[in-house]
Every structure is written in structure tokens, then in C-alpha cells.
N, C-alpha and C positions, 0 to 999 in steps of 0.2 A: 504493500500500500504506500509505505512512505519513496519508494522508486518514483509511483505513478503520482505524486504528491509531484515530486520534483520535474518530471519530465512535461508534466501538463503547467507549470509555473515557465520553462523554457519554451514552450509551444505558442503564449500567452506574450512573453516577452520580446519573440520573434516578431507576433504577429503588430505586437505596438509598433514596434523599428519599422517594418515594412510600410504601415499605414503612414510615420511622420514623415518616414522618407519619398512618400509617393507624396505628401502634401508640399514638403521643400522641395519638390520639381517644378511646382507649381510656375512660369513664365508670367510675368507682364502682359499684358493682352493690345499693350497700348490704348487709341482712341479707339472707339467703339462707334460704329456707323450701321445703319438699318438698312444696307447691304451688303456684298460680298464681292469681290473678284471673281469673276466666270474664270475657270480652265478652260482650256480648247486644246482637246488633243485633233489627231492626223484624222479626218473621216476616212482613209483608204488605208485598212491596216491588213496587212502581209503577214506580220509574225500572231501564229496560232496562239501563245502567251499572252501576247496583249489583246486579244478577242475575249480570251476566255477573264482574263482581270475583269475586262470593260465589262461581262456578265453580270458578275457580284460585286464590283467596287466603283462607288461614283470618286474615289480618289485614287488615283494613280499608286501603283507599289512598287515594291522591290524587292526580289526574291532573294532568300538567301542562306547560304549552309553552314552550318558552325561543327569543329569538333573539339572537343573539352575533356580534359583529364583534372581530378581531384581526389589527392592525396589526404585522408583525413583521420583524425582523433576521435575515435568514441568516446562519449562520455559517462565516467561515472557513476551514474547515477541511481545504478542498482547491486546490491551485495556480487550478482552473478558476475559483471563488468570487471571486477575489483578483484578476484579470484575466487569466490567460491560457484567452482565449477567442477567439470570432469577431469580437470588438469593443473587445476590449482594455483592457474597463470592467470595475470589480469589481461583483459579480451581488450584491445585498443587501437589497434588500427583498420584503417578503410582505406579502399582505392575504388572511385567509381570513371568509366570512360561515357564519354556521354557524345551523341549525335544529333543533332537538332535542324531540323529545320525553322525558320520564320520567316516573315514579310514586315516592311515596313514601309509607309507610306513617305512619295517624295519628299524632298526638303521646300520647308517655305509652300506648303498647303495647308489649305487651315487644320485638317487634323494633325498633320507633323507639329504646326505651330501651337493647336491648341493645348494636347496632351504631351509636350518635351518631348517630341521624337519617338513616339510607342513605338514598341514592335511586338510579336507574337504568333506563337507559332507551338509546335508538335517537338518531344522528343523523345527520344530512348538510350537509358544506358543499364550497364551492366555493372553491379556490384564483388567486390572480390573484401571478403569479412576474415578478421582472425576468428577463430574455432570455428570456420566453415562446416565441420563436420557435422556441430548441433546447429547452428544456425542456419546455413543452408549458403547458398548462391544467387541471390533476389536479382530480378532483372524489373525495373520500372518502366511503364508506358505514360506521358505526362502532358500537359499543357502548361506552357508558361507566356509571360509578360512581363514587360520592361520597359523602364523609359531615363531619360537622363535628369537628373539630380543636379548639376551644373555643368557648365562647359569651361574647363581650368584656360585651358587655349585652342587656338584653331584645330591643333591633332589630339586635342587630350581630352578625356570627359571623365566623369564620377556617376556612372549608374546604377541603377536598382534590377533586381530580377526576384519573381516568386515562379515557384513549380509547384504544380501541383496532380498527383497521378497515382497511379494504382501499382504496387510492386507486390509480385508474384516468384517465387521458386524460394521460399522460406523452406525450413525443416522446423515441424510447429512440437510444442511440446505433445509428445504424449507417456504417458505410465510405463509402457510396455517398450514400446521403442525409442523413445528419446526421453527419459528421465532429466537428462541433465540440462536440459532448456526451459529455462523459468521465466525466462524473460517473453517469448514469444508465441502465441499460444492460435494461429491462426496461419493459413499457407496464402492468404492475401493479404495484404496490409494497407493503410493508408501512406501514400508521399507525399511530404510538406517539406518545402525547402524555400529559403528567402537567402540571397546571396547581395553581395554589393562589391561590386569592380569598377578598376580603371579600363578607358577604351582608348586602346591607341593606332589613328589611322599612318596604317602603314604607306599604304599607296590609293590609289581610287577606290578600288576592291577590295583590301583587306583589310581587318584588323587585327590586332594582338589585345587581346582580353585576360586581366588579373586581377585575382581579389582574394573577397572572403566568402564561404560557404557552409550555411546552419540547415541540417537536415533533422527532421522527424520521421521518425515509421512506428505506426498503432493503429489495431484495429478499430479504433471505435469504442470499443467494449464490448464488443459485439461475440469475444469468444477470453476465456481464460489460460493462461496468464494475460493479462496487458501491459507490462512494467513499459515495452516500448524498447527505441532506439535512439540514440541521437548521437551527429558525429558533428563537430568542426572541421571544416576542411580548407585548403587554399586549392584555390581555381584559375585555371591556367589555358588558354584557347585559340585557336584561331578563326577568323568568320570571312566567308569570302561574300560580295554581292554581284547578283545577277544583274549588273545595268541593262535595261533595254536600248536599242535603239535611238528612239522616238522619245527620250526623255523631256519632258517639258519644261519650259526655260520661263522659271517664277522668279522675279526679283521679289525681295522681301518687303521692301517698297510701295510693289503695286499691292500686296496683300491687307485685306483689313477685316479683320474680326467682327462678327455681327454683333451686336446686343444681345445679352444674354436673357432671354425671359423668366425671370424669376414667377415660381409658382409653386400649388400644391398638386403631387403626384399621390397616388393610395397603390401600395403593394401588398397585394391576399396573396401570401403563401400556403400551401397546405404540405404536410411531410411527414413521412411515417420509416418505422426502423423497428431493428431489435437490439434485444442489447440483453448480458448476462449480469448481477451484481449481487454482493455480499448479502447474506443473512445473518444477524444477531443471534447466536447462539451462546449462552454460556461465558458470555463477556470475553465471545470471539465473533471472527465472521466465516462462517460458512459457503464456500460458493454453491450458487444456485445453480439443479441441475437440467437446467433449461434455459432456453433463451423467451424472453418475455418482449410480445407488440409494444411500440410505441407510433403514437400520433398524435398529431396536433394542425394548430395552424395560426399564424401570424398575420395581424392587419395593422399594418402601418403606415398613418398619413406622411408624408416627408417634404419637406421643403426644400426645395431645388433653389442652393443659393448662388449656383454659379455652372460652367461645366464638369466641376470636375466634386463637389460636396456637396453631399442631400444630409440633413440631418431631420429627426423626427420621434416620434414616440410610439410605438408598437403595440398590442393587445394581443398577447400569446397566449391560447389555449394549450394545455397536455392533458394523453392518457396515457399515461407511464403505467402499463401491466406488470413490473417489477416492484411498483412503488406499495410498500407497507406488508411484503411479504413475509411468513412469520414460519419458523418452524417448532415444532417441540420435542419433548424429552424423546428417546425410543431405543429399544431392545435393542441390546450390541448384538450384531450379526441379521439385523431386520435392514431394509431399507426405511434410510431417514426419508421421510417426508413434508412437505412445503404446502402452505395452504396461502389461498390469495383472498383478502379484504374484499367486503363488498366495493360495487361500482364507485361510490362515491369517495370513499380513501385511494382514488385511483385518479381521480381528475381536481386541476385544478387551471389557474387565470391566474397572470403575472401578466406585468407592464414593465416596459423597456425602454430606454434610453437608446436611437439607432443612430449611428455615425455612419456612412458610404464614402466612399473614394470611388470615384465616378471613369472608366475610362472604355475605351472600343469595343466592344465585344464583353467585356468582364469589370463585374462591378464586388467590389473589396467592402464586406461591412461587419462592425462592431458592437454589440449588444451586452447591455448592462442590465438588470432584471431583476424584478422580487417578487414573489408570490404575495396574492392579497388575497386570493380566495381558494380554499384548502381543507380540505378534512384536519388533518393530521400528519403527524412524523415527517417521513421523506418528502414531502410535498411542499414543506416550508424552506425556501431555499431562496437564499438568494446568488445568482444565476448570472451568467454569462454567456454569449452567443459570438461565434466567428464563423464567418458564413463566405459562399465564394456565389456570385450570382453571375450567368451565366446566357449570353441572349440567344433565345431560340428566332424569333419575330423581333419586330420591334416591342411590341408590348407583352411579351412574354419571355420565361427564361426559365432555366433549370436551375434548383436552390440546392445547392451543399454546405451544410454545416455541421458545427457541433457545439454541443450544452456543457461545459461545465461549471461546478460549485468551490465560490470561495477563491475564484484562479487557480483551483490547482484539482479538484477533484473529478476524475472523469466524470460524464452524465451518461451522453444522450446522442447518436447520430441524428440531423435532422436531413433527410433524402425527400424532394419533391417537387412539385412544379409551382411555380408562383405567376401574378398575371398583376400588369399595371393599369392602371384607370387614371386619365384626364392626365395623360405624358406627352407635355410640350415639347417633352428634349428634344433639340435638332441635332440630326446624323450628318455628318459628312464623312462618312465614310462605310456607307454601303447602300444598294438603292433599295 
């Protein structure tokens, strides 16, 4: 417990750093005018690449491929780390290789100018762990974004990067054949990583990419052990870019930022999960031997104060089917059994405090929370949300999250679709 105490406090800490440092990206807009610079690309295009952009993007891109190596420290954080293991050795080093694609829109268009130069894109690497034996060979499939943070000089910049994906080829604890992995109790896991590099342009097309690298891996809760993973690493890369042709020639100059229409958006999220957690037994806790529904759903007004921050107040419903489960006394050599509270010690209503970081495709948000209305016990909580939101449509999108208690205690996955009503946001950069 006190592992996952510590590893959800780093999880937590990660996610503040990535949100101040997306807000200190934040650019000057200059004067603001109630219209815009038209682009005008080539009406007679020849290259198959640029048909297929002109499909899905009303601003011009640029493709591009990175490959990345990082060298890293695990941490601490749990007794098994530290040596009590199969071998008696503390478990601390990482090496992950990493391949990415991503796109980013030209320079000096309003979305380059709006959001510091985003980019974003797909990638996959492959993990190489000490005690590979219990721990396994995890290979991640992920989505990331990034943008710059400042620009030191002409070739130099300071930016941010989050990942975020799914890592598969664990060795998950079990009794019988892998006793000695306490830490990881699941053969998929969740990836979370938030990095911060220098970028240094080599020539037209390349870069040389350095920095720092804070990884997570946890299932959720969603299976036992969850103690987790976490590595520091330094990151190390090169990125080459696809220029077109036909690139379009913006002075920065002619560019001018529209007026922002400040307003009220409303996002109904609804989301549902499982998750396994502790029983009070005997002034211990028990794991629970099943995995218990969760649902819910969140409605929050949010005020759009700009492109790039919505803030707002939330109204979160739960039905946590783990919440107030009890067991009792029983015959050594019986199965223990677990009995669940009626309906109503299962649901409850908390309201939230919502922060967003606003940018193309993916929207970054932060939830603070307290139950007002509750039966009892587990229900009373006050609560935190880190969520990744995701655009399907323009007014709709895919919600990933997760609940935890206190900053540090795991909760809750929250998986579901959410949908926005009366969203003025203007897009430039997709049609």
C-alpha cells in the first residue's frame, strides 16, 4: 500500500509539471482582429501526400519521423525495487528504444502560432527491465503531444512532451508461477510518461532532441498487485521532417489572430470501469476476490477563457460496486467470503473544481472533488480527477481518466465517451 501511496503522489506530480509547462508555452497573440489571413495553397496538386492532408486538414502539415533511445533509473518506490526479490538485488535500470511518428502544422499559421508549434503523432517502443525474468519485456503502443515552452534562439528551443499508451508483454504476478512479482499484477498496463527536452535544429530536416524522461506503468487497479513502475530517464533522439514541395510562404507579419470568443461550453461525460480493492478485515486488508462495476458521469459547465484554458465546476455522479464491501469471521480451510451493501452505500455526488489545457486534437484536464452526498464509509472522499480528453467530432470525444484519494491513493478508472453542448471553439486545424 505504502508503494502505491508513493507512486500515485509521482503520477500526480508529473501531471502538475506537464499542465504549468503547457500553460508557460503559452505565446503572445498580439493584436486581435475579427478576421484572419486566408492561406492559398496550389489548386493543381501532383503529390498524393498533399491531396490526402488537404482531406483532413484545413492547415497545412509536416510529416515527420523520430527515433529515440532512453536510458533510465527505476524508482524506489516499492520494498521489491530495493531488493526484496528473487535475487536479492535492487531492480534499477531501464533502456527503452522508441519510434514515433508525428505531424506538425507549418510555421506562422494560426494553429503553429496559436498553440507554440504543437505536434502529435503515434509511437512504439520496446522496453529492456533489470529482473526481466519476473517482470517481463513490455512493449508500449502510445499517442503523444508536444509543443514549445520557449524558443532560447533561432536553433534552440525548450519543449514539453506527454505519452500516453497501452504497454503489453509484462510477466504479471501469479502464486504458482511467478511468486516473486509483487509489484505487477496485470499483463497490460497503463503508459504515462511526460518528458521535457532541448531541440536542436541541425539542418532544414533534422533535429537533435535531449532531455528528461518520467515514466509510469499501472493498471488502474483494475487487477492485484498494483505497486506500479516508475523510471527517470534521459532522452536522447533524432527527428527528421518530410518538407513538401509546395510549402506555403506565410510571413509572420501578414498573420493575425482572430478574437477569441469567450463563453460557456457544458461537457456530459458518462464512464464506466472495474477495479479490485482492499477489504477491512481484522485491522488488515484483504484483497477482494473479484473485480467490482464502476460508473458514473460528469456534467460540467466550463468557461472558455481563451484558446488554450477552460476552467469550470463539475457535478460527478458514482456507482463504485467495490464501495463498503465487508467480509466476516470464517472457518480456516472454508472459503472467505465478501458480501456487498445495499444500492444506496454504493452511490454517491461530489462536485469538482475543472482546470483544461486546451490544444488540437487533445484536451489535458485536472479535477479536484469532494463528496456531499453519500451513504457512508468509502464514499466520503475527497477526490481527484486526471483525465486525457480526446476529439472524436468536433463536439464529441473519448474521456480517459483516473480517481484518486488524498493525491496518492488509487481509486477509480474512468473509460467513456463524453459530448459538448453550445462549443464556440474555432478549429483551425481540421475541416
Amino acid at each position: 500500500m505504502k508503494g502505491e501511496k508513493i507512486h500515485w503522489k509521482i503520477v500526480w506530480v508529473l501531471t502538475i509539471l506537464l499542465f504549468i509547462s503547457a500553460i508557460a508555452s503559452a505565446q503572445s497573440l498580439g493584436t486581435s482582429t475579427e478576421g484572419s489571413t486566408a492561406i492559398t495553397l496550389r489548386e493543381n496538386n501532383s503529390d498524393p501526400s498533399e491531396l490526402f492532408d488537404s482531406l483532413f486538414f484545413s492547415t497545412p502539415i509536416i510529416h515527420r519521423l523520430g527515433v529515440e533511445i532512453r536510458p533510465g533509473y527505476i524508482l524506489p518506490t516499492n520494498p521489491y525495487f530495493k531488493g526484496e526479490n528473487s535475487t536479492s538485488q535492487p531492480v534499477r535500470s531501464s533502456f527503452s528504444t522508441h519510434l514515433k511518428y508525428s505531424f506538425r502544422f507549418f510555421p506562422n499559421t494560426l494553429a503553429d502560432k496559436i498553440y507554440a508549434k504543437p505536434y502529435q503523432g503515434i509511437g512504439l517502443v520496446a522496453y529492456n527491465l533489470s529482473h526481466s525474468q519476473e517482470l517481463g519485456t513490455p512493449f508500449v503502443f502510445y499517442l503523444f503531444q508536444g509543443a514549445q515552452i520557449s524558443q532560447i534562439n533561432p536553433k534552440l528551443s525548450l519543449n514539453y512532451e506527454w505519452n500516453f499508451g497501452l504497454s503489453l508483454g509484462w510477466k504479471p504476478y501469479n502464486r504458482e508461477t511467478n511468486p516473486g512479482n509483487t509489484v505487477i499484477g496485470s499483463k497490460a498496463n497503463a503508459y504515462i510518461n511526460t518528458n521535457f527536452y532541448f531541440s536542436w535544429l541541425l539542418s532544414e530536416r533534422l533535429n537533435f532532441d535531449t532531455g528528461l524522461s518520467i515514466t509510469h506503468f499501472s493498471n488502474g487497479n483494475t487487477k492485484f498487485p498494483n505497486a506500479g513502475l516508475n523510471t527517470l530517464a534521459l532522452k536522447a533522439g533524432v527527428l527528421y521532417s518530410f518538407a513538401r514541395k509546395s510549402e506555403p510562404q506565410i510571413r509572420p507579419s501578414d498573420l493575425f489572430i482572430p478574437t477569441f470568443k469567450r463563453h460557456i461550453s457544458y461537457d456530459l461525460v458518462m464512464f464506466g470501469s472495474w477495479r479490485r480493492t482492499g477489504v477491512d478485515f481484522l485491522d488488515a486488508q484483504v484483497a477482494s476476490p473479484v473485480a467490482y462495476p464502476v460508473m458514473g458521469f460528469c456534467f460540467a459547465p466550463m468557461y472558455n477563457f481563451g484558446y488554450k484554458l477552460r476552467l469550470g465546476v463539475s457535478l460527478d455522479g458514482f456507482y463504485d460496486g467495490s464501495a463498503n464491501v465487508y467480509t466476516q469471521d470464517y472457518i480456516a480451510g472454508t472459503e472467505q467470503e465478501f458480501f456487498k451493501p445495499p444500492l444506496d452505500e454504493q452511490l454517491a455526488l461530489g462536485i469538482s473544481g475543472r482546470a483544461e489545457y486546451v490544444m488540437p486534437y487533445f484536451t489535458v484536464g485536472l479535477g479536484v472533488g469532494k463528496s456531499f452526498l453519500y451513504s457512508k464509509g468509502d464514499l466520503k472522499a475527497f477526490y481527484q480527477i486526471i483525465a486525457l480528453k480526446t476529439e472524436i467530432t468536433r463536439n464529441s470525444f473519448v474521456h480517459i481518466g483516473y480517481s484518486i484519494k488524498d493525491f496518492h491513493m488509487p481509486n477509480f478508472l474512468m473509460i467513456g465517451l463524453g459530448f459538448r453542448f453550445n462549443n464556440q471553439y474555432p478549429s483551425f486545424y481540421r475541416k
